[in-house]
C-alpha positions in Angstrom: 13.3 18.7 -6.6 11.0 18.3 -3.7 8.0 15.5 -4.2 5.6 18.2 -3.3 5.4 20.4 -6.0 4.6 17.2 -8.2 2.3 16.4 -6.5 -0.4 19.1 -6.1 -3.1 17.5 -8.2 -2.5 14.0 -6.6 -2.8 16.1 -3.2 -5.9 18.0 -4.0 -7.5 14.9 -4.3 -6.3 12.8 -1.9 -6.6 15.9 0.8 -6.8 15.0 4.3 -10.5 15.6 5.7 -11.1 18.3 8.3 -11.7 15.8 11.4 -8.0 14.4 11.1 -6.8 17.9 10.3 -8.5 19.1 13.7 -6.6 16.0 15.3 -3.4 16.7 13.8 -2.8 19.7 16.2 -3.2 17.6 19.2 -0.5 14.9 18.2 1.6 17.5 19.2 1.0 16.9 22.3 2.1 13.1 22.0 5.7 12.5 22.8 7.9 11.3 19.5 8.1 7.8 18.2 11.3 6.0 19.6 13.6 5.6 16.2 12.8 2.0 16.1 8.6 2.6 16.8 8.7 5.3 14.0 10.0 2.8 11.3 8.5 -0.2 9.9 10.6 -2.8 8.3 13.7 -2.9 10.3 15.8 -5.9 9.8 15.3 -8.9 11.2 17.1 -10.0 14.5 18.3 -13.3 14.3 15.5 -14.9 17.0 12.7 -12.9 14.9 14.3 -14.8 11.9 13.5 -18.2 14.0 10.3 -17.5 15.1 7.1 -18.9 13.5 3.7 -16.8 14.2 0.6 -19.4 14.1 -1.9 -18.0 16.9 -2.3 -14.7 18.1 -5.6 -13.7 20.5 -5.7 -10.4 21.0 -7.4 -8.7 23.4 -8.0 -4.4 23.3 -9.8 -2.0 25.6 -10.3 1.2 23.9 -11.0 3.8 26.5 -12.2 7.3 24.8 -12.4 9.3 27.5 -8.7 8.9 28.9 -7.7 8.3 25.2 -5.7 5.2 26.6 -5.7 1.6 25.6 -4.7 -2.0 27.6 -4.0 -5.2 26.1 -3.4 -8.9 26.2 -1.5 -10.5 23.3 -1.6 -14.4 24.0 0.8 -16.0 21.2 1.8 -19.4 20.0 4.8 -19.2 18.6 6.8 -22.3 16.6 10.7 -22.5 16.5 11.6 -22.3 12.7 15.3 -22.9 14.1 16.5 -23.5 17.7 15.1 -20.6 19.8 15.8 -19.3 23.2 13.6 -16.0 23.2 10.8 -14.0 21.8 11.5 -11.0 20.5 8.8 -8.1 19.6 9.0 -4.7 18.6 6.3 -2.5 21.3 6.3 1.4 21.7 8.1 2.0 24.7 5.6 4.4 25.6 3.3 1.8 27.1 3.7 -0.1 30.1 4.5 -3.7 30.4 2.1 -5.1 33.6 2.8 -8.7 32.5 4.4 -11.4 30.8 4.3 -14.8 30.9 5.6 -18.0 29.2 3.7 -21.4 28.6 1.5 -19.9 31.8 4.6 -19.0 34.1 5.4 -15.7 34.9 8.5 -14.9 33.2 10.7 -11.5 33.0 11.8 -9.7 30.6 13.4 -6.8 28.9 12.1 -3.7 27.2 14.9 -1.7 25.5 13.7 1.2 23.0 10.7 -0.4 21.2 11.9 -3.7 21.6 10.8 -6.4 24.1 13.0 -9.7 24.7 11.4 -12.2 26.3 13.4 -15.4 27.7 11.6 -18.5 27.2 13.5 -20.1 30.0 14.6 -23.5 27.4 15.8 -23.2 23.7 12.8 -24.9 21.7 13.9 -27.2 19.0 12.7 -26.9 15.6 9.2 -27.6 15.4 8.7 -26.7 18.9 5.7 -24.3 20.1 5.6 -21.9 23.2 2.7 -19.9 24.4 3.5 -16.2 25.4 1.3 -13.8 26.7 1.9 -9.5 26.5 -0.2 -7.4 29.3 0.0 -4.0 28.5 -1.5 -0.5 28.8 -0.7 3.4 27.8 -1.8 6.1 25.9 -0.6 5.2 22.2 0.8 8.0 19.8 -1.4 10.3 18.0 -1.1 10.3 14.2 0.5 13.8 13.0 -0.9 13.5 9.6 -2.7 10.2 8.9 -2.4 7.8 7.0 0.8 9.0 5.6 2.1 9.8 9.3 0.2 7.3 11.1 -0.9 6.6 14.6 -4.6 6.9 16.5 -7.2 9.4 16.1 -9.1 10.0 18.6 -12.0 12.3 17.1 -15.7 12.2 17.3 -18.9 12.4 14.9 -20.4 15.7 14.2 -22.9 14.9 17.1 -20.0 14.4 19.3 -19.7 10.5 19.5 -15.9 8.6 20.0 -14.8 8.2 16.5 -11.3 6.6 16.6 -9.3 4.7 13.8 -6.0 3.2 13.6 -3.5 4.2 10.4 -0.1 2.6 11.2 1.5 1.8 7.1 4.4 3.6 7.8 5.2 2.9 11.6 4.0 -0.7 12.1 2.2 -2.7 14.3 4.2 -1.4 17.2 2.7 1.3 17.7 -0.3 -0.4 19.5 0.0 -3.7 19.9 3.4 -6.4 20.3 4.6 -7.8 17.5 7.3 -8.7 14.6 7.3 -5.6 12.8 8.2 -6.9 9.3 6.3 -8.0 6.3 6.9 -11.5 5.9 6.0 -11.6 9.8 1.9 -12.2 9.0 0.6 -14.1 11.8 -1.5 -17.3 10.2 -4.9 -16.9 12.5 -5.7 -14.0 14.3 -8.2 -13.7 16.9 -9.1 -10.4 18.4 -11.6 -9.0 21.0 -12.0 -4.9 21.0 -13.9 -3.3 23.6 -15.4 -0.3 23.7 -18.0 2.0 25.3 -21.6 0.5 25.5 -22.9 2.0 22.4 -20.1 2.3 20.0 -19.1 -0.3 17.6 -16.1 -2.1 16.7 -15.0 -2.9 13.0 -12.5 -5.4 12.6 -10.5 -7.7 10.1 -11.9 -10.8 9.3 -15.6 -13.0 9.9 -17.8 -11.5 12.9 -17.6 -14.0 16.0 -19.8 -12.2 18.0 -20.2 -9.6 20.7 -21.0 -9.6 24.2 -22.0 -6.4 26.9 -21.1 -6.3 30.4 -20.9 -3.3 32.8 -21.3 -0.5 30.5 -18.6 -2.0 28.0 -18.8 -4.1 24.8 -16.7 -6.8 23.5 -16.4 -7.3 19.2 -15.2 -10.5 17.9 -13.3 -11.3 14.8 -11.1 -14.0 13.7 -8.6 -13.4 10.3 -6.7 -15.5 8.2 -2.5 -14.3 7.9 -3.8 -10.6 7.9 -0.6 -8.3 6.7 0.6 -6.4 9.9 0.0 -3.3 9.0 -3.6 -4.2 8.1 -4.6 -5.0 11.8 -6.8 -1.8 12.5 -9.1 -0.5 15.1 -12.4 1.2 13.8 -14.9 2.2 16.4 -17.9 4.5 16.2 -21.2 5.1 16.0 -21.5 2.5 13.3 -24.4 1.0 10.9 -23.8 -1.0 9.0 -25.1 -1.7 5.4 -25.0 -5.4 4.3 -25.2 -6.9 0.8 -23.8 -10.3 -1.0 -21.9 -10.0 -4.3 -22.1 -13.3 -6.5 -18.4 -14.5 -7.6 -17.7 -15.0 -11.4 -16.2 -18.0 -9.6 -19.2 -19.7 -8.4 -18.8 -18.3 -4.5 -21.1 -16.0 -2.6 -19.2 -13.3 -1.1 -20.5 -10.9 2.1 -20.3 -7.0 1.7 -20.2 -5.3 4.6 -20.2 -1.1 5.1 -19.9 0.1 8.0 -21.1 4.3 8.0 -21.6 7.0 10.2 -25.3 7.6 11.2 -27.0 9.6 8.0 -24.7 7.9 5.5 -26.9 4.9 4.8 -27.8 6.1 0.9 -24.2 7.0 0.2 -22.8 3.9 1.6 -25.7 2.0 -0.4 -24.5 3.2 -3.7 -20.7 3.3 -2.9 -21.3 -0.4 -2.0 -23.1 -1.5 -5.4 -19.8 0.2 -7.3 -17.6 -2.4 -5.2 -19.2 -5.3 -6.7 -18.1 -3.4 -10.2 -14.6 -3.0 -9.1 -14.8 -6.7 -7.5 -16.5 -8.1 -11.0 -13.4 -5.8 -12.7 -10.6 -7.5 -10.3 -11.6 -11.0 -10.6 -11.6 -10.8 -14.4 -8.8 -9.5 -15.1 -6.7 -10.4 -12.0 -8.3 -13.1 -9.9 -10.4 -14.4 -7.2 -11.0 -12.1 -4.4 -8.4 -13.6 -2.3 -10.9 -13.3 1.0 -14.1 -14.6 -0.4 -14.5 -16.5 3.0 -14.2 -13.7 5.2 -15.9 -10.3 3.6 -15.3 -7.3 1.6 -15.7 -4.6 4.1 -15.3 -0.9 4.0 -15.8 1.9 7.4 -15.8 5.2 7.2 -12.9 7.0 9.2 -11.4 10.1 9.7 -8.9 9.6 7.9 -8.3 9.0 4.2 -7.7 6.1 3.6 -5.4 2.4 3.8 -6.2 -1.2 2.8 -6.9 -2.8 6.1 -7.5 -6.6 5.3 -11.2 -6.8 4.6 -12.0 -3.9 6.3 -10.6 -0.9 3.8 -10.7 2.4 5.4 -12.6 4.8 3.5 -12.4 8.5 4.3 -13.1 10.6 0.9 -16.8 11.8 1.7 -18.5 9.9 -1.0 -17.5 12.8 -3.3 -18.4 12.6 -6.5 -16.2 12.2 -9.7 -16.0 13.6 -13.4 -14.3 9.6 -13.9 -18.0 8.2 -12.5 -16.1 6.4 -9.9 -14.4 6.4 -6.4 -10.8 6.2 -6.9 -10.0 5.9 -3.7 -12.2 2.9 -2.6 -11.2 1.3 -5.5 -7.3 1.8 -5.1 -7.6 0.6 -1.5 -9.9 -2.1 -2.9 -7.2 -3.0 -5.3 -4.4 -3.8 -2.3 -6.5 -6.7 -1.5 -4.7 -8.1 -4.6 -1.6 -6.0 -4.1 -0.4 -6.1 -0.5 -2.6 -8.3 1.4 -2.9 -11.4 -1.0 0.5 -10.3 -2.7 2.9 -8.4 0.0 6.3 -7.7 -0.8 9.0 -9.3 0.7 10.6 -6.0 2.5 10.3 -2.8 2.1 12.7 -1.6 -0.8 10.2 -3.7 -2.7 6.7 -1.7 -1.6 6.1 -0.7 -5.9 5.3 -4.2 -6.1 2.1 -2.7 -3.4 1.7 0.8 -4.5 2.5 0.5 -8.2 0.6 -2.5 -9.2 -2.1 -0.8 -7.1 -2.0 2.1 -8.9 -2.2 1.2 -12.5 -5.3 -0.8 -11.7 -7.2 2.5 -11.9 -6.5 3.0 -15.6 -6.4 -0.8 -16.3 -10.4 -0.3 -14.7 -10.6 2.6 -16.7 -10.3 1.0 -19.8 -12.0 -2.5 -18.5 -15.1 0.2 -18.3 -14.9 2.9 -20.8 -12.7 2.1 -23.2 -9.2 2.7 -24.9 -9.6 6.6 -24.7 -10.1 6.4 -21.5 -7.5 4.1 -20.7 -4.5 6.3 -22.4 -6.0 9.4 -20.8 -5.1 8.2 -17.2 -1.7 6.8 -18.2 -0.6 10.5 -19.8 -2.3 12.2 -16.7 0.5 10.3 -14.4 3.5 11.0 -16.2 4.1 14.7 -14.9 3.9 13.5 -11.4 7.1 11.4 -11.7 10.0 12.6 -9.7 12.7 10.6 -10.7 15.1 11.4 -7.9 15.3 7.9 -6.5 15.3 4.4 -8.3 12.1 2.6 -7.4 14.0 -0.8 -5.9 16.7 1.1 -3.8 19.6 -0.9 -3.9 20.7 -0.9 -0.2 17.5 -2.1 2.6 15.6 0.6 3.5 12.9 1.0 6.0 9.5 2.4 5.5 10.7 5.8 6.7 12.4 6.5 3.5 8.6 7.3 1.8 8.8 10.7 3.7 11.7 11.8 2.5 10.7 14.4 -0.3 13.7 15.5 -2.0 13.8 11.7 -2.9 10.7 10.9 -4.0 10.3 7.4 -3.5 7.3 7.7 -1.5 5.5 9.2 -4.9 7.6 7.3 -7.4 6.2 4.0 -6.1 2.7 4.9 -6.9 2.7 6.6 -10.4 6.1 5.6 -11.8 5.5 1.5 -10.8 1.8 2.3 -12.5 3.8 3.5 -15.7 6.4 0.4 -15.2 3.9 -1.9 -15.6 1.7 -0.2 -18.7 5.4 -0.4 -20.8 5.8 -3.8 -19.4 2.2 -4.9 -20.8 3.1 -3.0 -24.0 6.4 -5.0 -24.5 5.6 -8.8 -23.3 1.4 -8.5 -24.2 -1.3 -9.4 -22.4 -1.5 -12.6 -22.5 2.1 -12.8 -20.8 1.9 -9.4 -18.5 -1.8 -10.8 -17.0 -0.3 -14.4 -16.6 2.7 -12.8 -14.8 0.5 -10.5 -12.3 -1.4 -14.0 -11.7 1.8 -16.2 -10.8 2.4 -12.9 -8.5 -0.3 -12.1 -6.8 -1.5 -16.2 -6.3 1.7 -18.0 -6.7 0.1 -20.3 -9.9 -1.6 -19.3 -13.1 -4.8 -20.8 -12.3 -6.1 -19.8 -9.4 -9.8 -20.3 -7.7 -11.2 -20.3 -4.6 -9.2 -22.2 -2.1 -6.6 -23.5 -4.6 -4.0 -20.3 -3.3 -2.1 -18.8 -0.3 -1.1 -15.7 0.8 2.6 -14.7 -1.1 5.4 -13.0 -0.3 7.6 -11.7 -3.2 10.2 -9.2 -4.2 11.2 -7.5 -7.3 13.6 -10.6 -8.5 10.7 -12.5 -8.5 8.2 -10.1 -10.6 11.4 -10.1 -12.7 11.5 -13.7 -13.1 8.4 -14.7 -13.4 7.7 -12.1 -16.5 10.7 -13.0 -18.1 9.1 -16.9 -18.0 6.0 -15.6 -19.2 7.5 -13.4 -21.9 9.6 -16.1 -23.0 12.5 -13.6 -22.9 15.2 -12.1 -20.1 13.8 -9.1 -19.4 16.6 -8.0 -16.5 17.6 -4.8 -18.8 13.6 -3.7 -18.8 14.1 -3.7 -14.8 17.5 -2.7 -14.1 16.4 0.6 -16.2 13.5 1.6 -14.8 13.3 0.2 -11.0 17.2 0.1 -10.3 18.1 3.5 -12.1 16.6 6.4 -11.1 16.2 8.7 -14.5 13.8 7.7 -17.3 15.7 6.4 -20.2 15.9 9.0 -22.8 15.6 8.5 -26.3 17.5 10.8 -28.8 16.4 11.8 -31.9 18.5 13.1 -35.2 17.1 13.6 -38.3 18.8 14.5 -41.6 16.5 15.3 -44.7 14.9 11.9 -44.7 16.6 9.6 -42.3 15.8 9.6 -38.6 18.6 8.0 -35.7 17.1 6.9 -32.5 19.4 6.0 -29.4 18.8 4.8 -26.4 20.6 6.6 -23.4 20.2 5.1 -19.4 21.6 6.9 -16.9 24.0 3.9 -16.1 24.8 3.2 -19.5 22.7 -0.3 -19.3 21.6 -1.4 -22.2 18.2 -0.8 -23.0 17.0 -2.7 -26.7 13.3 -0.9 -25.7 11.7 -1.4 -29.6 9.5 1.4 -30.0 6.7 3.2 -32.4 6.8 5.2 -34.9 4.5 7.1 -37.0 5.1 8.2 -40.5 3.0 10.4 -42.4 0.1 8.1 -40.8 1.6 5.0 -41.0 2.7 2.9 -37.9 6.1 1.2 -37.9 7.8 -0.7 -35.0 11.6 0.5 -34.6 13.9 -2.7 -33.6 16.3 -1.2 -31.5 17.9 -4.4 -29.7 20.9 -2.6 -30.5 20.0 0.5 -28.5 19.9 2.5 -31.9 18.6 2.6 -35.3 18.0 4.6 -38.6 14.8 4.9 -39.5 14.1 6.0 -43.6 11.4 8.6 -43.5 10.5 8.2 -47.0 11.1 12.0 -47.9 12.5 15.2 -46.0 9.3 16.8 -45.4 8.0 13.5 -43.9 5.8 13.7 -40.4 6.8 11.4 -37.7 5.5 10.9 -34.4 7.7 8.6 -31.8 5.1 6.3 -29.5 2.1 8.1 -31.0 -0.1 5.5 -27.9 2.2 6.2 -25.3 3.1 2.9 -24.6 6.7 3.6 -23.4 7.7 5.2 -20.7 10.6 7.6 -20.9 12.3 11.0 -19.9 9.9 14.2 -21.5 11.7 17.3 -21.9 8.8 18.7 -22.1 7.8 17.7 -18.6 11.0 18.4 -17.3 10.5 22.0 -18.3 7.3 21.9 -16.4 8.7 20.6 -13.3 11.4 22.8 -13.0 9.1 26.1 -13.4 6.8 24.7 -11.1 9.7 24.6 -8.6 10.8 28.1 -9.3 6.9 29.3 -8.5 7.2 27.6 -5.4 10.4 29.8 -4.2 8.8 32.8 -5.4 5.5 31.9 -3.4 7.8 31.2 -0.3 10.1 34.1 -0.5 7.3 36.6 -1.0 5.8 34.6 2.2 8.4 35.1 3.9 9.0 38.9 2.9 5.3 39.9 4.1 6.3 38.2 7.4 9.3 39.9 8.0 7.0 43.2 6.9 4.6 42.8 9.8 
């Protein structure tokens, strides 16, 4: 079945706004990404492997008016084994005007979206280089950001530049040289973005100034081990509202929103709801992992993607029935879940996405209740496609999210959200919250400057909540992230006795206990077996299996759903195509 037809309400909320939609028909006239560019996550080569990332200064012109950019990347890079080269991923688009090693001019060798750069001596462990990138091109124009990322180069309705950077799915590469793979986060980053006199530039990390020379200005901002595909451009017209939001752990924390001219009320009030979902994440989560930097948001033309402390926001300021913005707050959340927290490669991006996701209920019921709480987990089951397990089991590369027919791309969102409510259900909440904390801040206690960014992968979610739930929970995750069906649970009755099995699609054993309701009266099924037979009592007894939907598993009813859906969608396309071939 193809993702899309799942996903129609998830799409009619999350539509693209009209500016990138304008832009989207001029990407066509941007050549393709090089295979390499257009994927994020590759595999390592075995010199990336050895390369340590301390220091990176970059340096960006922006130029609206020929839509082009030139750069300077000046790294220091540390041998984490003996190394004899510097290897980055760039897209071959752009031209390389310079490279250098330690200050010496040094050659080098571009080859399909990847540079190689000899450093002329193989560093010992422990050693440092400095190498320094000169660059310049017109980058690739996103087809249909963020999901198909790239730049925009739009501009305001009174005609200003407005131009963003959306690059999840394709990487760093596609402006700028560097490793393109998670774990490859680059411990400070300094950069310097110029623009037009007049325009302003958003960036990650604390302000360090701005200077204007000759018609051009120059915004500075340094960033602690930003994730790669958080290093964004934002430029515009901005103002910028300011505010300070007063930890629950005793630190003051800058706000910063950064609006188009007009917006300043909207951005006002969007901003006093981020110290909610802030109040909401450090309770129940943690610290705000950048408390020393900001929490910033810009408005772009785009949708939407959690650019480290500077989240792109894109949704209009619309209004909600929920009484909230779900989309500042799920980018909000992947401050936690991908920035603080980022997954060790790609196969592993639930950890991001899913996590991410069910922090919107989890908020839900933080604010309104249990009602409300149960409401948004039943809302997200009938957009489960099922086609693909969550954790593929050979390496993929971010490319793989496009792929309809699979899924995965949608899976990772609602399905991990799902994943984790049954989780909570199973182990509690004292041991699912302790778990999310030894994730997300690699210790159980964390405060403001006691943590550092992690890396992790499923195995280690899997670990860590089998500690905390004092139990080995590797059948919970082989079933739902390592198998792509739902378990199914079947039911039998005879007069008054009711059989329940568990079925996975491998045969895995899945002891899942489970709820049932009898004539109004709650029991808990044990079914470490995989089965049991429940006495009803009578034959005309009422039951109702998991009457709070706290375990996830395959609906028939849903599947009946999904499959009509599909066949409306071939009828809609084949009458389409009928009244085409009529004209």
């Amino acid at each position: 079945m193809r993702v899309s037809i799942f996903a129609l309400a998830f799409a009619a909320c999350l539509a693209v706004p009209a500016a990138a939609q304008t832009e989207a028909a001029d990407a066509t006239q941007s050549p393709p990404l090089a295979p390499r560019t257009a994927d994020s996550g590759l595999p390592l080569t075995a010199a990336q492997e050895a390369t340590g990332l301390p220091y990176l200064d970059l340096r960006l012109k922006v130029d609206p008016d020929t839509k082009s950019i030139s750069g300077d990347a000046r790294y220091t890079i540390d041998a984490l084994a003996p190394l004899d080269r510097f290897e980055v991923d760039l897209d071959p688009r752009f031209t390389i005007t310079s490279v250098t090693v330690d200050g010496a001019p040094a050659q080098w060798e571009a080859d399909a979206g990847q540079l190689v750069i000899p450093l002329g001596k193989t560093l010992s462990t422990g050693d440092s280089a400095k190498v320094s990138i000169q660059w310049n091109g017109s980058p690739y124009i996103a087809k249909r950001p963020p999901w198909e990322g790239g730049f925009m180069w739009d501009k305001t309705e009174d005609g200003s530049p407005w131009i963003a950077t959306a690059i999840q799915m394709n990487g760093c590469d596609v402006f700028w040289p560097c490793i393109d793979y998670p774990t490859k986060e680059i411990e400070r980053l300094d950069s310097a973005i110029t623009v037009p006199e007049g325009l302003v530039a958003a960036g990650n990390g604390t302000f360090a100034g701005s200077e204007t020379n000759d018609g051009w200005t120059t915004w500075k901002w340094s960033a602690r081990s930003p994730n790669i595909y958080a290093v964004a451009l934002n430029i515009g017209p901005y103002e910028v509202y300011e505010d300070t939001y007063q930890s629950r752990f005793g630190n003051s924390i800058p706000l910063y929103f950064w609006y188009l001219p007009g917006n300043g009320e909207k951005a006002k009030t969007l901003m006093q709801e981020m110290k909610t979902y802030l109040d909401f994440f450090e309770d129940m989560i943690g610290p705000y992992p950048f408390g020393d930097e900001k929490v910033g948001l810009v408005e772009t033309p785009h949708l939407g993607m959690e650019h480290q402390t500077i989240n792109a926001y894109g949704a209009k300021f619309k209004p909600s029935p929920l009484g909230y913005d779900g989309l500042a707050q799920h980018e909000f959340s992947h401050e936690w879940f991908a920035n603080q927290l980022t997954n060790t490669q790609p196969n592993d991006m639930w950890l991001q996405e899913g996590l991410g996701t069910y922090m919107q209920p989890l908020f839900q019921q933080w604010r309104d209740g249990e009602a409300a709480y149960l409401a948004a987990i039943v809302s997200q089951r009938a957009s489960l496609i099922n086609n693909s397990p969550v954790v593929p089991a050979e390496p993929i590369s971010t490319g793989f999210y496009l792929d309809e027919d699979a899924g995965w791309g949608r899976d990772i969102y609602s399905k991990g959200s799902q994943i984790a409510h049954t989780l909570r259900g199973l182990i509690g909440d004292e041991a699912f919250f302790s778990s999310l904390r030894r994730l997300v801040y690699g210790r159980i206690d964390p405060r403001p400057g006691n943590f550092v960014p992690q890396f992790a992968d499923t195995e280690d979610f899997e670990r860590i909540a089998s500690e905390q739930g004092g139990e080995d929970l590797g059948w919970f995750f082989d079933a739902y992230l390592r198998q792509a069906a739902l378990p199914k649970l079947i039911e039998e009755r005879d007069g008054n006795e009711l059989s329940l099995t568990w079925q996975t699609e491998k045969g895995t054993p899945f002891p899942m206990p489970i709820e049932v309701q009898v004539d109004g009266k709650t029991i808990l099924a044990d079914m470490s077996s995989g089965s049991t037979v429940i006495d009803l009592g009578s034959d005309d007894a009422h039951y109702v299996i998991d009457p709070m939907a706290k375990v996830l598993r395959y609906s028939p009813s849903i599947a009946r759903w999904q499959a009509w859906m599909v066949e409306q969608q071939e009828q809609a396309k084949k009458a389409k195509e009928e009244a085409k071939a009529a004209d």
